[in-house]
C-alpha positions in Angstrom: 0.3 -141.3 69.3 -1.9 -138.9 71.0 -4.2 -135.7 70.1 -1.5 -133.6 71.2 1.1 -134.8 69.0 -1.2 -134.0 65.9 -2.7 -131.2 66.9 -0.1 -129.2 69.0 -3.3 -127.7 71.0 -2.7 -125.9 74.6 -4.8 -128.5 76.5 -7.8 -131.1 75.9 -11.2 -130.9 77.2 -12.5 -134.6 78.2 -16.3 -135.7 78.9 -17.6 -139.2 78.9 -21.4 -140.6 77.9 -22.7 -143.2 80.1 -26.0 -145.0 80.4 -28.5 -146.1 77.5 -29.6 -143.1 77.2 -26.5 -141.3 76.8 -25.7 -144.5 73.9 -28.6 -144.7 71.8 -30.4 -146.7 74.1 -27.3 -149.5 74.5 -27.4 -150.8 78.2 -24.3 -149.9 80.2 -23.0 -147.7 77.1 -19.7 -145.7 77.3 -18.0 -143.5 75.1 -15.4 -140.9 75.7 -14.6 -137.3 73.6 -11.4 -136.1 73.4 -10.8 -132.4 72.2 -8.3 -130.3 71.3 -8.2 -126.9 73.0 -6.0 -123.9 72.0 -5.5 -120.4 74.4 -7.4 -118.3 71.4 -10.3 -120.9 70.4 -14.1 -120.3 70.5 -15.3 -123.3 73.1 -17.3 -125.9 71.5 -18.4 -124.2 68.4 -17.9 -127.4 66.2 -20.4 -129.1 68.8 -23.0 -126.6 69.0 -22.9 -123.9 66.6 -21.4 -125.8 63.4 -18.2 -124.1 63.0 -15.6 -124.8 62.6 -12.3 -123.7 65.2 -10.1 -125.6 63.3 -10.5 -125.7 59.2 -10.8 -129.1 58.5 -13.0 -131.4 57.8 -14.1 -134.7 60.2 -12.6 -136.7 56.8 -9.2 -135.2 57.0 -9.1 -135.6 61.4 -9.2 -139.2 60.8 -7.1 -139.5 58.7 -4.4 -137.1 60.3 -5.1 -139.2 63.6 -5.0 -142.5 61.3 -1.7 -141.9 60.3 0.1 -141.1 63.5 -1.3 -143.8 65.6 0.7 -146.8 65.7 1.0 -150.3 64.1 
C-alpha cells in the first residue's frame, strides 16, 4: 500500500521532525510527513492556510489509507 496507490497524486513532498523540540519536547524524537502532490495543487495550503486541496476530511484520509494497507 502506499499514498500513491490511494491518491493517484503526481509526486510526494517528504520532510522529517527531529529533536525534542521538533517532538513536543521527546528526546531524540522523529516523525516523518508524507504528502500527496498533484501538477495543479496550491502547495501546503492544508498546513498553513486551512484549506483544503483535496475535499476531504483528516477522518475519511485514515480511513481511505486504513483500508488499503495491508494485513
Amino acid at each position: 500500500m502506499s499514498i500513491k496507490a490511494v491518491y493517484s497524486p503526481d509526486g510526494l513532498n517528504m520532510g522529517a521532525n527531529l529533536g525534542r523540540v521538533a517532538g513536543a519536547g521527546i528526546p531524540g524524537h522523529f516523525h516523518v510527513h508524507v504528502l500527496p502532490r498533484w501538477s495543479a495543487d496550491t502547495n501546503f495550503m492544508t498546513s498553513v492556510a486551512e484549506a483544503r486541496v483535496l475535499p476531504e476530511a483528516l477522518p475519511a484520509s485514515l480511513e481511505r489509507l486504513q483500508k488499503a494497507w495491508p494485513s
